[in-house]
ZAMARGU-4260 file (C-alpha; in steps of 0.2 Angstrom, whole numbers, plus 5000, padded with zeros to 4 digits):
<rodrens>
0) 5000/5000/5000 | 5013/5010/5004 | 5023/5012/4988 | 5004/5018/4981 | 5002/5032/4995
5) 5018/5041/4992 | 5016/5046/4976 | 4998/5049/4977 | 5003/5061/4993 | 5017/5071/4980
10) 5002/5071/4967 | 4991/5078/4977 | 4999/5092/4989 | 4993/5081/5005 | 5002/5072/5018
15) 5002/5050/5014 | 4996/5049/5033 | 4981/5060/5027 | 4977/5048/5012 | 4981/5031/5026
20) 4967/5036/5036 | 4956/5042/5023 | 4958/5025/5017 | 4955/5017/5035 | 4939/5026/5036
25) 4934/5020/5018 | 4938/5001/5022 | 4929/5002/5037 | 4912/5010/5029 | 4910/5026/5032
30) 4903/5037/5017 | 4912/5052/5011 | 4900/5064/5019 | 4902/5057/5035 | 4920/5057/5036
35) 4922/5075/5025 | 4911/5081/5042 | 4914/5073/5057 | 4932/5064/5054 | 4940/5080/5050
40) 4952/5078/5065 | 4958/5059/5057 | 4958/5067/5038 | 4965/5085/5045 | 4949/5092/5035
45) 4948/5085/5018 | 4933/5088/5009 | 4922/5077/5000 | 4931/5081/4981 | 4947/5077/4990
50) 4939/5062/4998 | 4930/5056/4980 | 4947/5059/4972 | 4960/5047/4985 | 4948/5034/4983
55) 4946/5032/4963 | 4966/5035/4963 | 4969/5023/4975 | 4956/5011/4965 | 4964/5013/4948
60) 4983/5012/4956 | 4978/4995/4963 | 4972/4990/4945 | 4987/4995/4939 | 4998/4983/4951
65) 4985/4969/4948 | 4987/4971/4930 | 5006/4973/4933 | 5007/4955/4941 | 4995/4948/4928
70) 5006/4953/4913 | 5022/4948/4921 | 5014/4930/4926 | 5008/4930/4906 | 5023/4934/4899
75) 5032/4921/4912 | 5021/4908/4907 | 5028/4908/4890 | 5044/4908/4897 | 5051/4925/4891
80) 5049/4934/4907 | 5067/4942/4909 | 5075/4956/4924 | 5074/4969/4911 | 5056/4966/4906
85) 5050/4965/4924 | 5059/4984/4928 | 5050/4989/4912 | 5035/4983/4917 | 5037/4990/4936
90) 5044/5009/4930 | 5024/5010/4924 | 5013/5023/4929 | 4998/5020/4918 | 4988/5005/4911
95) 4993/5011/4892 | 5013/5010/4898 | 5008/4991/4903 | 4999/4985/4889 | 5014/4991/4877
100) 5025/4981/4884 | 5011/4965/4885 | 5009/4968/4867 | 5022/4958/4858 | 5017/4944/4868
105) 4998/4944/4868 | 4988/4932/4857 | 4984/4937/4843 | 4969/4935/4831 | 4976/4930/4813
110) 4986/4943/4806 | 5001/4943/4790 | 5013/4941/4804 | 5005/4926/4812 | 5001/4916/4795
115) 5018/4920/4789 | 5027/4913/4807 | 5012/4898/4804 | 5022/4895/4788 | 5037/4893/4796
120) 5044/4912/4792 | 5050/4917/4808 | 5066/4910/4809 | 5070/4921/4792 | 5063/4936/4798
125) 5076/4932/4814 | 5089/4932/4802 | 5086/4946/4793 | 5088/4956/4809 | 5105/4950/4812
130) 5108/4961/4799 | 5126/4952/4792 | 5137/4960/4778 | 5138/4948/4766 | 5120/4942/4766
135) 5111/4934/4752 | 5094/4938/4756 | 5088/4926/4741 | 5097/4914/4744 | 5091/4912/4763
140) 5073/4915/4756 | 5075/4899/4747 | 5079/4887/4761 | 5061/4892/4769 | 5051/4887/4751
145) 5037/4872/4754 | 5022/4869/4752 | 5014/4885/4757 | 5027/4895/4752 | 5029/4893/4734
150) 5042/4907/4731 | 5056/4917/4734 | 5046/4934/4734 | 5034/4925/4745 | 5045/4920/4758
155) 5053/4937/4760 | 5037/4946/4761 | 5029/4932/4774 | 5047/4939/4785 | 5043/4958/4780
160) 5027/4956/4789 | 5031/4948/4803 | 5045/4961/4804 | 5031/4974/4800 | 5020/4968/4819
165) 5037/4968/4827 | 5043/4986/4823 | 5022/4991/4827 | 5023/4983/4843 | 5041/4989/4851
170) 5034/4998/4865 | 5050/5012/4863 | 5041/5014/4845 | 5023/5015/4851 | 5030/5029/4864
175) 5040/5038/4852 | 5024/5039/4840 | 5013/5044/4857 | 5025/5057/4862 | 5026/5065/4844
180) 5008/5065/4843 | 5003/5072/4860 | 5018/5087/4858 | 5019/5089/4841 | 5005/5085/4832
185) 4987/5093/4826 | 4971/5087/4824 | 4966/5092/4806 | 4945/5092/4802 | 4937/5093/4783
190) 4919/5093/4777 | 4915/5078/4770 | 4902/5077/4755 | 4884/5075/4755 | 4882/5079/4775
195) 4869/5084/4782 | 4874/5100/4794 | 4860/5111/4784 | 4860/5123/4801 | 4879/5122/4797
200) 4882/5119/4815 | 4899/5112/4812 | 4906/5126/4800 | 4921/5130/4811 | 4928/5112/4809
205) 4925/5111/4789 | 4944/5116/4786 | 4950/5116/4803 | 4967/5112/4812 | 4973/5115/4830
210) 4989/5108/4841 | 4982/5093/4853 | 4992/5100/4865 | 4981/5115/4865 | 4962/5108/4859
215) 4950/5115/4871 | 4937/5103/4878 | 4922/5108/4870 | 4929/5107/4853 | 4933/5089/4855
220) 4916/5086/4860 | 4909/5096/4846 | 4923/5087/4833 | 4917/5071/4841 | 4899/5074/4839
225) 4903/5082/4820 | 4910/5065/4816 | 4901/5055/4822 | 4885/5063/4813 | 4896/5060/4798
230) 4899/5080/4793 | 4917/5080/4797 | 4931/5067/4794 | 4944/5069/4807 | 4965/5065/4807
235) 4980/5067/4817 | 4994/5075/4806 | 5011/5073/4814 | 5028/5071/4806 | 5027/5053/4798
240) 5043/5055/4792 | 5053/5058/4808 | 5045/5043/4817 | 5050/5033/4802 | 5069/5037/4802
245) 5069/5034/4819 | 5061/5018/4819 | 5072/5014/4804 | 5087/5018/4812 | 5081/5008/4829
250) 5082/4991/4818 | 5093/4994/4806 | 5110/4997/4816 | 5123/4991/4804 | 5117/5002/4788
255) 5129/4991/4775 | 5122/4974/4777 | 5110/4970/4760 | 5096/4967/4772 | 5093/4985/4779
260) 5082/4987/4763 | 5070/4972/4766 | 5070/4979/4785 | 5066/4997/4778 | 5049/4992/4770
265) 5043/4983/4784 | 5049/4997/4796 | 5040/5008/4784 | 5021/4997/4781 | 5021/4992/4799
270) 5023/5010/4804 | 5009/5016/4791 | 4999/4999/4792 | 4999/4995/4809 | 5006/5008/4822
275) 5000/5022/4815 | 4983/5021/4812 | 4982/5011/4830 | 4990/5026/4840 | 4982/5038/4833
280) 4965/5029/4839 | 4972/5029/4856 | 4976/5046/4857 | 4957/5052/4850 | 4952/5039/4863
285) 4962/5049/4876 | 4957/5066/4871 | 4938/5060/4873 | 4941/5055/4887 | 4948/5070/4895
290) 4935/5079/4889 | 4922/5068/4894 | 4930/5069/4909 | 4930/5090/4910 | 4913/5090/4904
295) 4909/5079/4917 | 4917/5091/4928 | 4908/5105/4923 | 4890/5096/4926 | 4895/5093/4941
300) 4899/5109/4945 | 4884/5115/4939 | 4872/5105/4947 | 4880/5107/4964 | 4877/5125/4962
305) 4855/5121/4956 | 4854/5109/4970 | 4863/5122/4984 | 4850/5137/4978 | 4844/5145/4993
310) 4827/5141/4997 | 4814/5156/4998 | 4806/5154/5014 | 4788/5158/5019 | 4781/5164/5001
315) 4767/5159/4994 | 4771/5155/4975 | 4761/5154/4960 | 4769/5141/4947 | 4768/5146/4928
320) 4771/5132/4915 | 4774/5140/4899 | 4767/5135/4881 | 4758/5140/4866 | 4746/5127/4858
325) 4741/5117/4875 | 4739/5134/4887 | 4750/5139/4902 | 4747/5129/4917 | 4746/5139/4933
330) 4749/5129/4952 | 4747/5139/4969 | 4757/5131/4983 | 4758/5137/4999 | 4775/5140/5008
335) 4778/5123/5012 | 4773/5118/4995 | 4755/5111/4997 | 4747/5112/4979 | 4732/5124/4983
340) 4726/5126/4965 | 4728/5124/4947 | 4723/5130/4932 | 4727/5135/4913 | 4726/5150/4900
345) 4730/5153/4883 | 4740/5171/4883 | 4750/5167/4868 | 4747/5161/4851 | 4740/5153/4842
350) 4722/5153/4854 | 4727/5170/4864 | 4714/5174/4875 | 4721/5187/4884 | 4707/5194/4892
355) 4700/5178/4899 | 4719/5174/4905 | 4720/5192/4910 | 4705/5190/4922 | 4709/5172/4926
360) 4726/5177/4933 | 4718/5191/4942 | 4705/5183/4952 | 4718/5166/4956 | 4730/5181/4964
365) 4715/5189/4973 | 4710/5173/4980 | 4727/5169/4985 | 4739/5180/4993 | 4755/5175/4979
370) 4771/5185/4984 | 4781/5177/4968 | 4777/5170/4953 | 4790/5158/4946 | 4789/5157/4927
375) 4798/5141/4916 | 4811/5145/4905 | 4805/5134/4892 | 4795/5136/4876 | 4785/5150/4875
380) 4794/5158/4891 | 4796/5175/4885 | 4778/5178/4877 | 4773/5171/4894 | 4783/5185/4904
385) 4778/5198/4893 | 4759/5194/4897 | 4764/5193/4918 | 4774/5209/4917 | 4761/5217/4908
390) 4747/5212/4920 | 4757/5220/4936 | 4760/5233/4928 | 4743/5235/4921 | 4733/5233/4937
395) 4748/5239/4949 | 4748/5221/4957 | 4762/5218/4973 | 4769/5205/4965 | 4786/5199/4958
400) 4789/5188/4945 | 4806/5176/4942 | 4813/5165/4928 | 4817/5148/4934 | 4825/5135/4926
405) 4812/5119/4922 | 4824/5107/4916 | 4818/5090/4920 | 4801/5096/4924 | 4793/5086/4912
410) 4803/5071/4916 | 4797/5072/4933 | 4778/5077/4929 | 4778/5060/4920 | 4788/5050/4934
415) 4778/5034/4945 | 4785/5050/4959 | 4773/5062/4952 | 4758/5052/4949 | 4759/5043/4965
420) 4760/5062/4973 | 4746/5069/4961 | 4736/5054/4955 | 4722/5066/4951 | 4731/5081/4941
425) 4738/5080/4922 | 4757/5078/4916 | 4755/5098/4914 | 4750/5103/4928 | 4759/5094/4940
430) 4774/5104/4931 | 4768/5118/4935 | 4769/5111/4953 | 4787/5106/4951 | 4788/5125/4946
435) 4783/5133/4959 | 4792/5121/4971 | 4809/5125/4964 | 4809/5141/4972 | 4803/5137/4988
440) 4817/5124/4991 | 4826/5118/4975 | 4836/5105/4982 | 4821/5095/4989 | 4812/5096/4973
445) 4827/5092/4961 | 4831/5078/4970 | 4814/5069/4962 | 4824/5072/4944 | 4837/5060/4938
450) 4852/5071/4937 | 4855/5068/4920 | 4840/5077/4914 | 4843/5094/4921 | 4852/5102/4907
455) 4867/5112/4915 | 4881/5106/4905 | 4891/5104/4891 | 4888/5091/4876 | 4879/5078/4891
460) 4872/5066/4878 | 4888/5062/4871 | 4894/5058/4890 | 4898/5040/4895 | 4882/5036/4904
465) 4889/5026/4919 | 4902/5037/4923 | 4891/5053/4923 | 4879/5043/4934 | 4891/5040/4946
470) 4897/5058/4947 | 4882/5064/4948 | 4874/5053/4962 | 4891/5059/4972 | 4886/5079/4969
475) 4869/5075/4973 | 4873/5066/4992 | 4887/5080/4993 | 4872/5094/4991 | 4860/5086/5003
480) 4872/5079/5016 | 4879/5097/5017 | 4861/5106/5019 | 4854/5091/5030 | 4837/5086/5031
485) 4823/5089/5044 | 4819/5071/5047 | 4801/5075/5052 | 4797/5082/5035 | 4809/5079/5022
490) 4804/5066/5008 | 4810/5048/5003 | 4818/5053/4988 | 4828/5065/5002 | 4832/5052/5014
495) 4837/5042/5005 | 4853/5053/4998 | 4859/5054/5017 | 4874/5048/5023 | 4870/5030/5029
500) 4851/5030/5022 | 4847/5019/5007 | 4829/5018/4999 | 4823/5005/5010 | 4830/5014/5027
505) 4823/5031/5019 | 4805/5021/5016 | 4808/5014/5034 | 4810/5031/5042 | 4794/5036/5033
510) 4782/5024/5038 | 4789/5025/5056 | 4783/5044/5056 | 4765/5040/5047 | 4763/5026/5064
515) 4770/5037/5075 | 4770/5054/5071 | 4787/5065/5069 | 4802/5059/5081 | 4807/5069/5094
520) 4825/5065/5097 | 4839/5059/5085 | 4841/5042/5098 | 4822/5038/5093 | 4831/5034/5075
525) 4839/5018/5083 | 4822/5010/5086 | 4816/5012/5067 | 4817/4995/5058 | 4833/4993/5046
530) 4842/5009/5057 | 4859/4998/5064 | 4871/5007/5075 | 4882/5008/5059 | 4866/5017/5050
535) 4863/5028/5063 | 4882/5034/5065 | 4884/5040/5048 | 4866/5048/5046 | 4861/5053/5064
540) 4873/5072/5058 | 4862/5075/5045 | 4845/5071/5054 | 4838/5086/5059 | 4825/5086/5072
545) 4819/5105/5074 | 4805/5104/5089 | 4811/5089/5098 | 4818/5088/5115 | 4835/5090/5112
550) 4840/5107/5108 | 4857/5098/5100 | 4848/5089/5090 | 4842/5104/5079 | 4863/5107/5074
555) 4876/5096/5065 | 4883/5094/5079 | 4885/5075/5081 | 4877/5064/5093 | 4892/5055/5099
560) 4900/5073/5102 | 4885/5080/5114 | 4895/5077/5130 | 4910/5088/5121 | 4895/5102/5116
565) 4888/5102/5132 | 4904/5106/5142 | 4908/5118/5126 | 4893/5124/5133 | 4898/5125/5150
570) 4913/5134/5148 | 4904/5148/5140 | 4890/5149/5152 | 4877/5148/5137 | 4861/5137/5141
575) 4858/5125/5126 | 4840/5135/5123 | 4851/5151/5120 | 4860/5143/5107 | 4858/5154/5091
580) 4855/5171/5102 | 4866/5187/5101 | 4872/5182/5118 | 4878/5164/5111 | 4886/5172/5096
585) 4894/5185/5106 | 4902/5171/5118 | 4906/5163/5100 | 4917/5176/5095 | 4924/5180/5113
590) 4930/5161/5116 | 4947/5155/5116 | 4947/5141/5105 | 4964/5136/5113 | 4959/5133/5131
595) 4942/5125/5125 | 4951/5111/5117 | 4963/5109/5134 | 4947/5110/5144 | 4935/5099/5132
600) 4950/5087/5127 | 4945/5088/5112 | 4952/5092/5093 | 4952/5109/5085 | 4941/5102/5072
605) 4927/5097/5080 | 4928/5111/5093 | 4925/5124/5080 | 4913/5114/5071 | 4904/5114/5089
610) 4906/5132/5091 | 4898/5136/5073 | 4883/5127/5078 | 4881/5136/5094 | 4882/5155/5085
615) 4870/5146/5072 | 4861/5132/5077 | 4848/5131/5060 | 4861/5138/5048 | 4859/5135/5030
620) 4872/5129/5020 | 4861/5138/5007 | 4861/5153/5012 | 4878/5161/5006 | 4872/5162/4989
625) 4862/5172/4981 | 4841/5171/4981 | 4833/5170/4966 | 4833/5187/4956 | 4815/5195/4957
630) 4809/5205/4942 | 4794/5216/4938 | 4796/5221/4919 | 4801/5211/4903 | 4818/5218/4894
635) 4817/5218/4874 | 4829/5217/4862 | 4827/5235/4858 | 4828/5242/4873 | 4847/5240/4875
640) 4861/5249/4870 | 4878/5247/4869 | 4889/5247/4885 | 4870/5246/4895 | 4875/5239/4914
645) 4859/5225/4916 | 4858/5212/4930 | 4857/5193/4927 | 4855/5177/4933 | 4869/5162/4927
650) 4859/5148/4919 | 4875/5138/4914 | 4895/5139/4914 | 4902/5129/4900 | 4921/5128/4894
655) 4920/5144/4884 | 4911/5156/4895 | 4894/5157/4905 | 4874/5161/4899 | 4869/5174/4907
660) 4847/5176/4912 | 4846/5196/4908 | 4828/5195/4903 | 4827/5191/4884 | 4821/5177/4875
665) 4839/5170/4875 | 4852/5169/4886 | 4866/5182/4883 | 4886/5173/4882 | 4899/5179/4892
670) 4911/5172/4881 | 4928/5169/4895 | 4939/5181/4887 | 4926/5196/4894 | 4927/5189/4911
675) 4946/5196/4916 | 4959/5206/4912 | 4970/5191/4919 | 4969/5175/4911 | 4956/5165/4915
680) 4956/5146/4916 | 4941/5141/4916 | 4925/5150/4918 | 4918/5142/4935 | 4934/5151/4944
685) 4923/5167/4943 | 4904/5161/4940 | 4894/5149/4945 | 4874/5142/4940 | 4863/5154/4954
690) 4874/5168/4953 | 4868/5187/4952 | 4879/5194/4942 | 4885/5212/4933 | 4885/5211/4914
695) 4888/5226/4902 | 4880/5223/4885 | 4895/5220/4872 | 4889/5215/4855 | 4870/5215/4850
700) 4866/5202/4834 | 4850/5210/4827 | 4849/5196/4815 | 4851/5182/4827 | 4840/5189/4840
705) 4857/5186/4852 | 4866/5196/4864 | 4884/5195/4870 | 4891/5201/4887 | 4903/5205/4895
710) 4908/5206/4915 | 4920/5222/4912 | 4914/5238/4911 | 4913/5241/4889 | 4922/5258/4886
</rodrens>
């Protein structure tokens, strides 16, 4: 293990005893949310990315040495295992390097090289290598003529080809093509004939050519896709003739014997035949998968940000599901998200009944006292907000109106979720629901949505499916392990994201509350069927329980740290029902952390931890970012100028820049050269999905109906 920790340690900036005990804590169960917050003393506070990150490293070294000991046991069982052969293989740092050196010796399917050696071939290919000075190639041809070799010209090329697999499969050759390719060479993209990119989606890419070195993510994705929709043909152009010599030279050592010419045309069709073309699919397959891997990224990233929104608390919302032909479907729901009514209108074409949705809207908001109406961003979103903005302003309504992102709506409106929880309502209106909720708490109602419908990425469809699942199932128990549930209210589809909790615990828990009514202490978890005591550690953190009778129970403070809280609490002089009040947060900010830990014998860690909780014992993780931004009035295409200075909402951060929500019927791009005057990265070093942000118009596209921003002031 040890010989894999070190170099993991250097990699990653950390201490190995930091990785060993993460890896203790791992082997012994415990999620990654559970050790990121209450192990923090054993890890010396790792997060849970830092966490995610040791453990698929230390999973892929230990494939690595397995598939180290299963090549050298190959190749030994073939008796050609040698010292030199087992440092090769030993000096490997990826699974490529390995399979290089297994490659000569791996059993082949038919190949020229394998019927010519069937034929008895090898033994003159052999000789030809020995490259002697007064060779007669001819004549040594002649001695390998039978039956299925009929001729001279035969027998030589039968030894050309097996020479041909040799000079592809030299792992020194492979590297030196790899390393030419990845330094030196450039992927080169040209239209092919008869596509079908009508749209001309790919036009960029129809004569197109860029270092590999420097290809941005994104544009693999889009040359991938290009090709793959059979626009674009794609090729790696590197110096042929380079690698050639160089192999050449690597075989041919004694340039005067007669056989160098004969090794020359092998060198040259195995290079072009053979190692070439298989390379060169390697190194696409690399760069997909790094940029799989940043897309991946990206989403994550994205979606940890929708998930983490802060909720709005204690509004009544009125849900508005956009469309044209089928009418907008309106939900009420009250601030805990009860459905209190729905409805539809048609304010936008092609039925437009403006005054009957005009006086339909009026009398739901008079009936109801609606403090937001949350609006989809889908089809039909800006003639919707055109018709909302123009009803409070007509009738002078107190009321605001936001833009919120309904990816995944759908998919969840049609969900055995959705109909189990609104049997009675349509597909439609039970979107409109799903609306309406996002505001009020985002996290728990895009938990109910397979993550890989809510579109804030990059190129998603084109993503390995299982991979981008398991990412995105991490990010999701990241999200609500950090917020933390109220185990009196929160939903199955939320329970069962907690540390600890699986569907059948999370189903446990709720049918526990619907025989017994809510909990009133984190200990009355332990007596729910399917809760162990190894359930109950890892989840119990992130169990709330807000009205119970134990006032610790309402923080993250852990239970099996209560007795440390309690003399914490001691110490301070605060009462454990003051926890929260100016008098506790003064104490908080007056206490010396130093002589608490002395006192408490305790760790720094989970002392601080301890003393957050007592200055806020009902803090949100939520709230440090921004609320949703609230708007009165629609913004049109006309109306700006310019250098005009607008606020927006980001919907998406991609490789390239971030889509910035400033009222139109498209997102405006903040392309990432107009996010700095220093270089820039990436874009989610400065933005992020939820973010309130000041843009300046840069460029306006009459034509195209777009917009193009910029975060710098535009002179």
């Amino acid at each position: 293990m040890e010989h894999i920790i070190q170099p993991m340690a250097a990699q990653l900036h950390i201490q190995p005893e930091q990785i060993r005990n993460t890896l203790q804590l791992l082997e012994e169960g415990n999620t990654v949310p559970f050790i990121a917050r209450y192990r923090k003393e054993v890890t010396k506070g790792l997060d849970e990315e830092q966490i995610r990150v040791i453990q698929e490293q230390y999973e892929y070294q230990v494939n690595l040495e397995k598939r180290k000991e299963d090549v050298k046991r190959l190749i030994e069982q073939q008796g050609k295992l040698t010292d030199e052969i087992i440092a090769g293989i030993d000096a490997c740092e990826k699974l490529s390097q390995v399979e290089d050196i297994y490659r000569p010796y791996q059993q082949k399917r038919k190949t020229r090289a394998s019927d010519a050696a069937a034929k008895g071939l090898k033994p003159l290919a052999d000789w030809l290598l020995q490259l002697y000075r007064d060779a007669d190639v001819e004549a040594e041809a002649r001695k390998y003529l039978n039956d299925k070799v009929k001729d001279v010209e035969s027998a030589i090329q039968g030894a050309e080809d097996i020479l041909a697999e040799l000079a592809s499969d030299d792992p020194a050759v492979r590297q030196k093509i790899r390393s030419s390719m990845e330094r030196y060479g450039r992927l080169t993209t040209k239209e092919k004939k008869k596509h079908t990119d009508d749209k001309k989606v790919y036009k960029m890419y129809y004569d197109y050519s860029e270092r590999i070195s420097t290809l941005a993510s994104h544009r693999i994705m889009a040359i991938d896709r290009g090709e793959k929709e059979k626009v674009l043909s794609v090729a790696v152009d590197f110096d042929k003739d380079f690698i050639t010599d160089w192999t050449i030279r690597r075989f041919t050592k004694k340039r005067q014997s007669p056989c160098v010419p004969y090794i020359e045309e092998a060198v040259r069709d195995g290079l072009k035949r053979l190692a070439f073309p298989a390379v060169e699919r390697e190194i696409r397959a690399q760069l997909s998968e790094k940029a799989h891997e940043q897309s991946i990224e990206v989403f994550s990233l994205n979606l940890e940000r929708l998930l983490l929104q802060p909720p709005v608390k204690n509004k009544m919302v009125l849900g508005f599901d956009p469309a044209f032909r089928t009418g907008c479907k309106l939900a009420v729901v009250d601030k805990n998200g009860n459905m209190l009514d729905v409805s539809v209108i048609y304010p936008t074409p092609p039925n437009a009944k403006i005054k009957e949705a005009k006086q339909k809207m009026l009398q739901l908001l008079k009936e109801y006292p609606v403090d937001i109406i949350a609006i989809g961003n889908g089809t039909a979103s800006r003639e919707s907000e055109a018709f909302v903005a123009s009803l409070i302003r007509e009738y002078h309504l107190n009321v605001a109106y936001t833009i919120v992102s309904e990816a995944g709506a759908s998919v969840y409106s049609a969900s055995k979720l959705a109909r189990d929880e609104f049997p009675e309502l349509h597909v439609e209106q039970r979107s409109a629901i799903s609306i309406a909720r996002r505001i009020l708490d985002p996290l728990s109602e895009l938990i109910k949505i397979d993550p890989q419908s809510i579109g804030v990425g990059q190129y998603q469809h084109d993503l390995p499916t299982a991979r981008l699942k398991e990412r995105l199932d991490f990010v999701v128990s990241k999200a609500v392990n950090r917020v933390g549930v109220n185990v009196n209210t929160a939903s199955q589809e939320l329970l069962k994201n907690i540390s600890g909790l699986s569907q059948a615990t999370a189903k446990s828990i709720v049918e526990y509350r619907k025989a017994n009514g809510e909990l009133k202490n984190r200990k009355e978890l332990k007596k729910i069927p399917k809760i162990g005591a190894k359930s109950y550690e890892q989840a119990a953190g992130f169990l709330r329980i807000e009205d119970g009778d134990e006032m610790l129970d309402r923080t993250s403070i852990h239970p099996e740290s209560y007795a440390v809280a309690r003399r914490v609490l001691q110490q301070l002089s605060i009462a454990s029902q003051d926890m929260g009040s100016e008098q506790a947060q003064e104490a908080v900010k007056q206490a010396d952390v130093d002589a608490l830990i002395k006192a408490c014998e305790s760790d720094r860690y989970t002392i601080q931890d301890i003393l957050e909780a007592i200055a806020t014992p009902l803090r949100d993780y939520r709230d440090r970012y921004d609320a949703p931004l609230l708007r009165s009035d629609v913004l049109e295409l006309e109306d700006l100028h310019i250098g005009d200075q607008l606020e927006g909402v980001v919907r998406n951060v991609v490789d390239f820049g971030a889509f910035v929500d400033i009222g139109l019927h498209e997102d405006g791009l903040v392309h990432i050269s107009k996010m700095s005057r220093h270089r820039v990265s990436h874009p989610s070093e400065l933005v992020s999905v939820g973010d309130i942000v000041k843009v300046w118009v840069y460029h306006i596209d009459e034509e195209k109906q777009k917009v193009q921003l910029s975060l710098l002031p535009v002179q």
